[in-house]
VEXGURO-717179 format. One line per 10 residues: number of its first residue (from 1); their letters; for each residue x negated, y, z negated of C-alpha. Coordinates in steps of 0.5 Angstrom, whole numbers, plus 500, padded with zeros to 3 digits. Example, Ala and Ser with C-alpha at 12.3 -4.5 7.8 and 13.67 -1.06 7.14 Angstrom:
BEGIN
1 = AS = 475,491,484 ~ 473,498,486
//
This chain:
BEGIN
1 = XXXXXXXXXX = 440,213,289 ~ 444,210,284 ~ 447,213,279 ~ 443,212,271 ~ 447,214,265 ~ 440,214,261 ~ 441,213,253 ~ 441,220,251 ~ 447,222,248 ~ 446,224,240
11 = XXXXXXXXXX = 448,217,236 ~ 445,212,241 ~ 437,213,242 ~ 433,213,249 ~ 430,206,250 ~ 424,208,248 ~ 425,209,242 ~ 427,200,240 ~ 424,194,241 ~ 427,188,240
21 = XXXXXXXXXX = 427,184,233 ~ 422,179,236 ~ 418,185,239 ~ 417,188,233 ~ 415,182,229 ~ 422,180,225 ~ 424,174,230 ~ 431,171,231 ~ 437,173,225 ~ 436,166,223
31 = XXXXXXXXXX = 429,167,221 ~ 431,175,218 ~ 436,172,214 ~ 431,167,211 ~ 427,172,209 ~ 431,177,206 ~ 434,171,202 ~ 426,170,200 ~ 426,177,198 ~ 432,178,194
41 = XXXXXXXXXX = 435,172,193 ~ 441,175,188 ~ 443,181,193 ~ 450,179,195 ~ 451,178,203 ~ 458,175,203 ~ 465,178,200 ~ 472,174,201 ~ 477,177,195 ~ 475,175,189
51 = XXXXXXXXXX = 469,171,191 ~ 462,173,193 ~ 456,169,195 ~ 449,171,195 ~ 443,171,200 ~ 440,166,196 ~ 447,162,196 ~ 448,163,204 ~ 441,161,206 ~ 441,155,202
61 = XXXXXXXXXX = 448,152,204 ~ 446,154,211 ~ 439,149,210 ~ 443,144,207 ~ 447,143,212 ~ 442,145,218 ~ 438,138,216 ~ 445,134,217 ~ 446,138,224 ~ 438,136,226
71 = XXXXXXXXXX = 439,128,223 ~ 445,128,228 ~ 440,131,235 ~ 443,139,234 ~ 436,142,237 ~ 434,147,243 ~ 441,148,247 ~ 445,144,244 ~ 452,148,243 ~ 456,147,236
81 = XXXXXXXXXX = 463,148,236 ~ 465,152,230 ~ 473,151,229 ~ 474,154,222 ~ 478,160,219 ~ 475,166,217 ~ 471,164,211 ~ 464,163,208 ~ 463,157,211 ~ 465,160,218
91 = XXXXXXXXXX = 459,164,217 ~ 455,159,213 ~ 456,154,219 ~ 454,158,225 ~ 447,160,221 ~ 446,152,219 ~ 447,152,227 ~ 441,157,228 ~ 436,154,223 ~ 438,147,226
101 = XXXXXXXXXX = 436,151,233 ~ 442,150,236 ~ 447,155,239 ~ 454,156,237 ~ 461,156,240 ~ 466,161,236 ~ 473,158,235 ~ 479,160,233 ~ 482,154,229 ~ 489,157,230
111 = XXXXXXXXXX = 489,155,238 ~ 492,150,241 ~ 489,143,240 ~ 489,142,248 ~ 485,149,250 ~ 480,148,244 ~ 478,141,246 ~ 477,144,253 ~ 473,150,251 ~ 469,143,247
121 = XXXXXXXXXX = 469,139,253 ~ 467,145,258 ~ 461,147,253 ~ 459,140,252 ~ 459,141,245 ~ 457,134,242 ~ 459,136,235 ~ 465,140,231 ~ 465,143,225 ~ 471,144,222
131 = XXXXXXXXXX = 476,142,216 ~ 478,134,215 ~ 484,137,219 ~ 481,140,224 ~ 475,135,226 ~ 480,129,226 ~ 484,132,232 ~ 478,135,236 ~ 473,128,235 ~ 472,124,240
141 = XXXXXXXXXX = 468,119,243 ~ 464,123,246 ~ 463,128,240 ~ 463,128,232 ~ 467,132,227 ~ 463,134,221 ~ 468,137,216 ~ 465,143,212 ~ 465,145,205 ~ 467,139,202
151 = XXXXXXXXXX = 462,134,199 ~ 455,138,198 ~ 452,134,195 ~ 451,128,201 ~ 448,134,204 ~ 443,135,199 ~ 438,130,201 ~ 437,134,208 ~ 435,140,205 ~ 427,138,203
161 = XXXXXXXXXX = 426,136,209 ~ 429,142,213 ~ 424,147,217 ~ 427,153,220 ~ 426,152,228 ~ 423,158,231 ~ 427,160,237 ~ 424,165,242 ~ 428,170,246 ~ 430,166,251
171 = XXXXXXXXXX = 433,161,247 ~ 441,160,248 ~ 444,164,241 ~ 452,163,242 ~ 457,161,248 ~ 463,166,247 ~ 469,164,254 ~ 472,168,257 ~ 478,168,262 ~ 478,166,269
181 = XXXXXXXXXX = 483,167,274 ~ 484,160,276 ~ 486,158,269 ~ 480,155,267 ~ 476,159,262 ~ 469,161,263 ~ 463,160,257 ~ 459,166,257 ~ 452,163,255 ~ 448,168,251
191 = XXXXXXXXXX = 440,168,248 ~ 437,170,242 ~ 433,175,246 ~ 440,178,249 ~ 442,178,241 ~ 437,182,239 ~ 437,187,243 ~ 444,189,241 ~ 442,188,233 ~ 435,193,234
201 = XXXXXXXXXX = 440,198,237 ~ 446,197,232 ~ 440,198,226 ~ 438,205,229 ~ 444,207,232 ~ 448,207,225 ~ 442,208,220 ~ 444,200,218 ~ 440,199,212 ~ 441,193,206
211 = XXXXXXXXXX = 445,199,202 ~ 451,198,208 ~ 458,195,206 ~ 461,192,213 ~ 467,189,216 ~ 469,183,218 ~ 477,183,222 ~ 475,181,228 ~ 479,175,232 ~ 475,169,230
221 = XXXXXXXXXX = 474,168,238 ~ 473,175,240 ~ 465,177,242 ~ 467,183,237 ~ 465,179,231 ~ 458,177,234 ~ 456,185,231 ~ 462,185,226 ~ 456,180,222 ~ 450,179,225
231 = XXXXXXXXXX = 446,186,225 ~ 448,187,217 ~ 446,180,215 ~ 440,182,219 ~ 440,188,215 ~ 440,186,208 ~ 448,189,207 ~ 453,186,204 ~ 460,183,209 ~ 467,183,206
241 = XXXXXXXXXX = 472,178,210 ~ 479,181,211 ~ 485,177,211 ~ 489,176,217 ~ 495,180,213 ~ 490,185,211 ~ 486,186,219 ~ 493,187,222 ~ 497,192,218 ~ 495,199,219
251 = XXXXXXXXXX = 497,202,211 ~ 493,195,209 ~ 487,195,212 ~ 486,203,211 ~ 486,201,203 ~ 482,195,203 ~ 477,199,207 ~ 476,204,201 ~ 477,199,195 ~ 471,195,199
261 = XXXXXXXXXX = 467,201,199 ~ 465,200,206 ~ 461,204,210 ~ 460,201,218 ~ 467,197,220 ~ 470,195,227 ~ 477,197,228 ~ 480,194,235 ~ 483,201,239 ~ 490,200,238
271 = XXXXXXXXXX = 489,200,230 ~ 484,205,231 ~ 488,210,233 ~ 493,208,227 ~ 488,210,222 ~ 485,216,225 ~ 492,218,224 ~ 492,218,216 ~ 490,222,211 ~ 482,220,208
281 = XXXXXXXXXX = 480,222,201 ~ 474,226,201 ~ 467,222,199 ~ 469,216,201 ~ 463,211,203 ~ 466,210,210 ~ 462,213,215 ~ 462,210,222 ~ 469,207,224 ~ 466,203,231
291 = XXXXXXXXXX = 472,202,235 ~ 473,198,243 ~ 477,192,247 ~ 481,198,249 ~ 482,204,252 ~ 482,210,247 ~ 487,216,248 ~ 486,219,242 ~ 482,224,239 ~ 477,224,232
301 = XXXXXXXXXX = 481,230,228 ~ 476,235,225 ~ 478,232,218 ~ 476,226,218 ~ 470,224,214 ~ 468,220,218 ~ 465,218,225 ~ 468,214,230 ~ 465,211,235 ~ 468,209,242
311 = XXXXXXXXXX = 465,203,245 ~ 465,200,252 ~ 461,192,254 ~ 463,185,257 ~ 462,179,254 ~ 457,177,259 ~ 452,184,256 ~ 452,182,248 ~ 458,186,246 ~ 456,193,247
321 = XXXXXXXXXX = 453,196,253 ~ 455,203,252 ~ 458,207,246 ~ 459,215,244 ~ 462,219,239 ~ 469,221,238 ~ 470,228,239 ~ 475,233,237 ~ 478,234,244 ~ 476,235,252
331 = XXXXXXXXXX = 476,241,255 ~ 477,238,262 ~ 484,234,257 ~ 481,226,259 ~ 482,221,255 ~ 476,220,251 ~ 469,217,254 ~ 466,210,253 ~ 460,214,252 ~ 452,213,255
341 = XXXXXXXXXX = 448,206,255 ~ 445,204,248 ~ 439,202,249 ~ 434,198,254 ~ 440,198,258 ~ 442,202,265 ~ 448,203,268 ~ 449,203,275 ~ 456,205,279 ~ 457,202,286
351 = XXXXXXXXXX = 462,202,292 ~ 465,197,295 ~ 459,195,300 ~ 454,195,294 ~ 452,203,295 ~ 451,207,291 ~ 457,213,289 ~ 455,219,289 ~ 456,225,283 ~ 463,225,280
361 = XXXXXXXXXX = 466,219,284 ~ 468,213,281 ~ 464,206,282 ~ 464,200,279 ~ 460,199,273 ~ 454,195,274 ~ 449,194,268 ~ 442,192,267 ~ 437,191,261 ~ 435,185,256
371 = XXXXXXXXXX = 443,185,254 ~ 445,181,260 ~ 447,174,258 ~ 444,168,263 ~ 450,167,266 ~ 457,162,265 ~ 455,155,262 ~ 456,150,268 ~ 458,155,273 ~ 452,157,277
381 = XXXXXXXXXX = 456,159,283 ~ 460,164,278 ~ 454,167,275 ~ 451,167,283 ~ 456,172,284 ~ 457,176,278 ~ 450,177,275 ~ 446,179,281 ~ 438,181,282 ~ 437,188,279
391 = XXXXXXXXXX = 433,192,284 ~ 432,198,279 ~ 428,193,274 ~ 421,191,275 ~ 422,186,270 ~ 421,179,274 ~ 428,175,274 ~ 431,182,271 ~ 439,181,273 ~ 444,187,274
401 = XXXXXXXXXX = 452,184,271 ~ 457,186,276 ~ 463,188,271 ~ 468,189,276 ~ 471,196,271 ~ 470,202,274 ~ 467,209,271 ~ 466,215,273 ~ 459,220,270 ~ 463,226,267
411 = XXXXXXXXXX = 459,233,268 ~ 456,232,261 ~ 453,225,263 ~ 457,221,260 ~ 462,215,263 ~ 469,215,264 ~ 473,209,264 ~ 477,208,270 ~ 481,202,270 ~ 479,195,274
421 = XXXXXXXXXX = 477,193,281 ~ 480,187,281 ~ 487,184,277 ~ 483,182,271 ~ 485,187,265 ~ 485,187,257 ~ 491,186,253 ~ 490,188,246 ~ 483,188,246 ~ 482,182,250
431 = XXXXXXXXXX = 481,180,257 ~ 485,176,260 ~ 486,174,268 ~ 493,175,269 ~ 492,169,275 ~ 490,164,270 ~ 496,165,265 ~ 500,165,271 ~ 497,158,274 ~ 498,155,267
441 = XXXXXXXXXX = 506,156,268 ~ 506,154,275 ~ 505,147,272 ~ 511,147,268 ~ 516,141,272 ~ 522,146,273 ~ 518,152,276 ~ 517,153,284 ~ 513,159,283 ~ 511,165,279
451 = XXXXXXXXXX = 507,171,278 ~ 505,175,272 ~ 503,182,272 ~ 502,187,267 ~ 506,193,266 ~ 507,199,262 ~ 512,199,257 ~ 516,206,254 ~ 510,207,248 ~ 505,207,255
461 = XXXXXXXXXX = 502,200,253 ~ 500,194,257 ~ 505,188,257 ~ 504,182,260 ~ 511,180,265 ~ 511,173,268 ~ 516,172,274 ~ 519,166,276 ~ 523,162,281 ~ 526,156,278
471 = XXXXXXXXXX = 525,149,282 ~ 532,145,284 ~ 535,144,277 ~ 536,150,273 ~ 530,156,272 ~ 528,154,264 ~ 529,160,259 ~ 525,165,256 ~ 524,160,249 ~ 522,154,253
481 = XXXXXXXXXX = 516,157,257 ~ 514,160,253 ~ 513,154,247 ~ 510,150,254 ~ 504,155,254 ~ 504,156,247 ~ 502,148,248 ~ 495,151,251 ~ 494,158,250 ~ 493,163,245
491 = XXXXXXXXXX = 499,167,242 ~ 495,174,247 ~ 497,170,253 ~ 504,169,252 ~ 507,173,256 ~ 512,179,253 ~ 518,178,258 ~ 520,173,263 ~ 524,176,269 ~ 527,170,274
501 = XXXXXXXXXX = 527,172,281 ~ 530,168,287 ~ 524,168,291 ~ 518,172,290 ~ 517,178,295 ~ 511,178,300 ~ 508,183,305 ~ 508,182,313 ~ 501,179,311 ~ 504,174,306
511 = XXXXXXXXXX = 501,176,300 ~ 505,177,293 ~ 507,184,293 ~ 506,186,287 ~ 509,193,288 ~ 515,190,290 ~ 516,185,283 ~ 522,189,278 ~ 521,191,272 ~ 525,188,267
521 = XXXXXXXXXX = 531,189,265 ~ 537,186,260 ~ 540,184,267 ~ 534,180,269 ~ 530,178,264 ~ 530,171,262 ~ 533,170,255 ~ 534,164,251 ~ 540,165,247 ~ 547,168,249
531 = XXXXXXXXXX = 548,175,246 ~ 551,176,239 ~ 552,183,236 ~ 550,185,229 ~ 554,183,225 ~ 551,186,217 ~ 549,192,215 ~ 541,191,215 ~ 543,187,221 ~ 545,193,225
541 = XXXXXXXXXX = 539,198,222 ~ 534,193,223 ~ 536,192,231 ~ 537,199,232 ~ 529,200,229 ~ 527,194,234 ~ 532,197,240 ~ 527,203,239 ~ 520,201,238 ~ 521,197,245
551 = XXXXXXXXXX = 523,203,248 ~ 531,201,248 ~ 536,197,250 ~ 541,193,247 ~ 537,188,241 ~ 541,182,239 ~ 542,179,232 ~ 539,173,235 ~ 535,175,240 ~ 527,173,240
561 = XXXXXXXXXX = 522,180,238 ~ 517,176,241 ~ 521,174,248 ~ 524,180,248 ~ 517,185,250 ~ 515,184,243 ~ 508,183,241 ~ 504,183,235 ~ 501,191,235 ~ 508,193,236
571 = XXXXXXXXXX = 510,189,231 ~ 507,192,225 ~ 511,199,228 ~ 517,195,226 ~ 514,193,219 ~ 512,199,218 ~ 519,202,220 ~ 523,197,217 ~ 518,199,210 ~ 521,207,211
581 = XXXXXXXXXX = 529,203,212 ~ 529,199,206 ~ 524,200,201 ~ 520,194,201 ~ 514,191,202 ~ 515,188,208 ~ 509,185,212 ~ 507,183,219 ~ 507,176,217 ~ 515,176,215
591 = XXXXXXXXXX = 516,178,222 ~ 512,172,225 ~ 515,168,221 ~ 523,170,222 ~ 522,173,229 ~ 529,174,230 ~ 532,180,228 ~ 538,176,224 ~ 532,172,220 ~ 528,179,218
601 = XXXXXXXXXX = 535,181,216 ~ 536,176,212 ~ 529,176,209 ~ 529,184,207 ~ 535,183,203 ~ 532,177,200 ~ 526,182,198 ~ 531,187,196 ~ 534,182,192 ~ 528,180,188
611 = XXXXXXXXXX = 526,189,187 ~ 533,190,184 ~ 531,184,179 ~ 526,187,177 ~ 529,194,176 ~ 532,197,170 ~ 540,199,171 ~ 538,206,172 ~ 534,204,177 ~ 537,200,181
621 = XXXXXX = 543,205,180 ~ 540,210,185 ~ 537,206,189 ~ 544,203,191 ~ 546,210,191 ~ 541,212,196
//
């Protein structure tokens, strides 16, 4: 009938072999947590730099504020916005939510004010934690701001008189949003029971114990996070923060994972592959490098000391629904697998008509088990459509999730990506409905029409082209469009390039021809300034490295890298070439700051300056020698 992937595969244990956490006896994360700070109150739960905080520390500040969340009506189902930045008090918060038996609603404080209080306003949070900063722009009549990590002494008094609140499985956990296609995101609301599937099953997969070290450098509104924390401090083990200059640099990253001994990390794909790529030393602590967000091309290398592990899972099923580990090579030259099911998890692959497809054909991926979240918040016709009833499960109410993904089972039984049904896709790591971003744009005063679409660069990664017909005044520049989503998107959905068209071209039925949409050329593409050549020496190697990175094309000394079809993944390529060029130690931040090739000139030969500063006469003699 179906097609069933069993979990079977060596690393991922047949379903028999897990309970849930409550099952067992263990109860909620929360509940854990508070345990293990009972037993070992000293053992260190957190680590951010030179700072640490212990199991004992943690469970007393998540107390603490717990008994001010209960005073303000945080209980059962009320979700609360955490809108602050990867630190202890992120994690602090969204335990405090937990023991309050509320549910939390990760935020990253870096988007725009207008799309967090939508997210808030949709998932009708009452409250928002966040610094003074933040909870001041995000407050409103309706919702109240408690600014975290300021003055823990007025949150004292709550905590003798704080119980924690014993939550079952069917109890919502967390809401994590995901994009729509009408430029309305959806929030995926997902239960304890849901979590605790996914950390009994990470706990048994990867021999999870509180000896582990793990990692944290995961978007802070990205589901990945959710198991980059929780199944370790539900362990026991130890958690390092990264930085944002550290979890976006290939050759930093790869430092700080040796020096912070850790031994279980998550590496988005883009990074992954990167790292697999570099020299490791022999008798490292790492042992499992998990990985997913993106389709994985490459291949563990025999000498890499550790285990890398490609992983597979919406939103709606709790991160994870299916995992494998990383071979050498495939005999039959396919891209790695998203390997089998992970536990108390099926996967069934149908056609069009809901039909099951037969061996070796390609299906849609549709998953069922106790990692299927209860749906989208406030959406009930959505969840109607996507979360199904599972005619496989004799559990009363089971739902199967419609992923819209399609996979193919390998000869060997394991799952093959092969793409999406619909026009939803993933852009570095994130999910993204091309129709939503192009229904933000649409509303922009000087634009008729548009599409966005994405399309494969020279280095074969997906970018995101908008293409747009001006109203009756003239067609905005690629500057100001991109500064007008940026009021209400993130940095992810911002379009590489903006191609202007005079009509968009139609089939005989009158429907967006997409095959017909160009690609974009210096001709065609939108920019926001007149072309000016390089003019400097460093100028002209830097453009040069750019032009190359981007696939060639003549690159201007004034010219935008991020409107030109640069991103922040192929930045750290320019970074680490400009690195090789010149000598210095560029970061990505750098870029991020001077964005154009003139203003990264600049800083280098600033860089370059303050190194010969620094050197004697004979150094800085071969090193202008060279």
């Amino acid at each position: 009938m179906w097609n069933q992937i069993a979990a079977d595969a060596e690393g991922v244990l047949p379903q028999s072999q897990i309970e849930s956490s409550n099952a067992q006896g263990l109860g909620t994360v929360a509940q854990r947590v508070a345990k293990i700070a009972q037993a070992t109150p000293r053992a260190i739960a957190l680590r951010s730099g030179s700072l640490q905080l212990s199991y004992g520390d943690l469970d007393a500040r998540a107390n603490e504020l717990a008994g001010y969340l209960r005073s303000l009506g945080v209980g059962r189902e009320v979700v609360v916005g955490v809108a602050l930045d990867r630190g202890f008090e992120r994690i602090i918060g969204s335990l405090a939510i937990w023991r309050a038996g509320g549910a939390y609603l990760p935020l990253d404080p870096t988007w725009p004010d207008e799309r967090l209080r939508a997210l808030l306003d949709d998932a009708q949070a009452p409250v928002v934690l966040g610094h003074d900063v933040t909870v001041n722009k995000l407050a409103s009549a309706d919702r109240m701001g408690v600014a975290v990590g300021t003055d823990r002494s007025a949150l004292s008094q709550f905590a003798a008189r704080t119980t924690l609140e014993a939550n079952d499985d069917t109890d919502l956990a967390y809401v994590i949003y995901t994009s729509g296609s009408t430029g309305e995101p959806k929030g995926v609301e997902v239960t304890h029971g849901n979590l605790n599937n996914l950390v009994a099953w990470h706990h048994a997969a990867f021999d999870v114990t509180a000896a582990d070290a793990a990692s944290h450098i995961a978007g802070l509104g990205f589901d990945a996070s959710v198991w980059e924390i929780w199944p370790y401090l539900a362990a026991g083990a130890s958690l390092s923060l990264a930085d944002d200059e550290i979890r976006t640099s290939p050759k930093a990253l790869h430092a700080w994972l040796l020096d912070q001994g850790v031994s279980v990390a998550f590496v988005p794909t883009p990074l992954t592959e990167m790292l697999m790529a570099m020299e490791w030393p022999a008798g490292g602590k790492l042992r499992f490098m998990l990985t997913g967000g993106d389709t994985l091309h490459a291949f563990a290398g025999p000498t890499l000391p550790f285990t890398v592990v490609n992983n597979y899972g919406p939103t709606e099923c709790t991160v994870v629904a299916t995992s494998g580990r990383v071979p050498t090579f495939t005999e039959n030259g396919e891209a790695p697998t998203i390997g089998k099911a992970i536990a108390n998890t099926t996967i069934h692959l149908l056609d069009e008509q809901g039909v099951v497809v037969a061996d070796g054909w390609p299906g849609e991926i549709c998953i069922g088990g106790p990692s299927v979240a209860r749906g989208y918040r406030g959406r009930p016709e959505q969840t109607a459509e996507r979360f199904v009833a599972d005619p496989f499960s004799n559990v009363p109410g089971a739902k199967l999730y419609r992923t819209g993904d399609l996979g193919c089972v390998l000869p060997n039984g394991e799952l093959s990506f092969r793409g999406r049904i619909d026009n939803q896709l993933k852009i570095r790591g994130y999910r993204i409905e091309p129709d939503g971003i192009a229904a933000a744009l649409s509303r922009h005063e000087q634009i008729a029409s548009c599409a966005v679409i994405a399309r494969d660069d020279n280095h074969g990664e997906k970018q995101l082209v908008a293409y747009v017909v001006g109203g009756s005044n003239e067609t905005p520049s690629a500057e100001a469009m991109r500064s007008f989503l940026e009021a209400s998107l993130p940095e992810y959905m911002i379009p590489a390039s903006f191609v202007g068209l005079s009509a968009l071209p139609l089939t005989s039925s009158g429907k967006l021809d997409k095959a017909a949409l160009p690609a974009p050329t210096i001709e065609n593409t939108l920019g926001q300034t007149s072309f000016r050549a390089p003019e400097t020496p460093t100028e002209s190697k830097l453009a040069a490295i750019v032009s190359e990175v981007l696939g060639g094309g003549a690159i201007g000394a004034d010219d935008n890298f991020f409107l030109v079809g640069g991103h922040s993944l192929l930045g750290t390529q320019v970074v680490i070439r400009a690195r090789d060029a010149f000598g210095v130690e560029l970061t990505l931040w750098h870029l991020f700051e001077a964005q154009t090739v003139a203003n990264l000139a600049a800083t280098i030969e600033g860089l370059l300056l303050a190194k010969l500063e620094n050197m004697s006469d004979e150094e800085a003699q071969r090193l202008l020698a060279t």
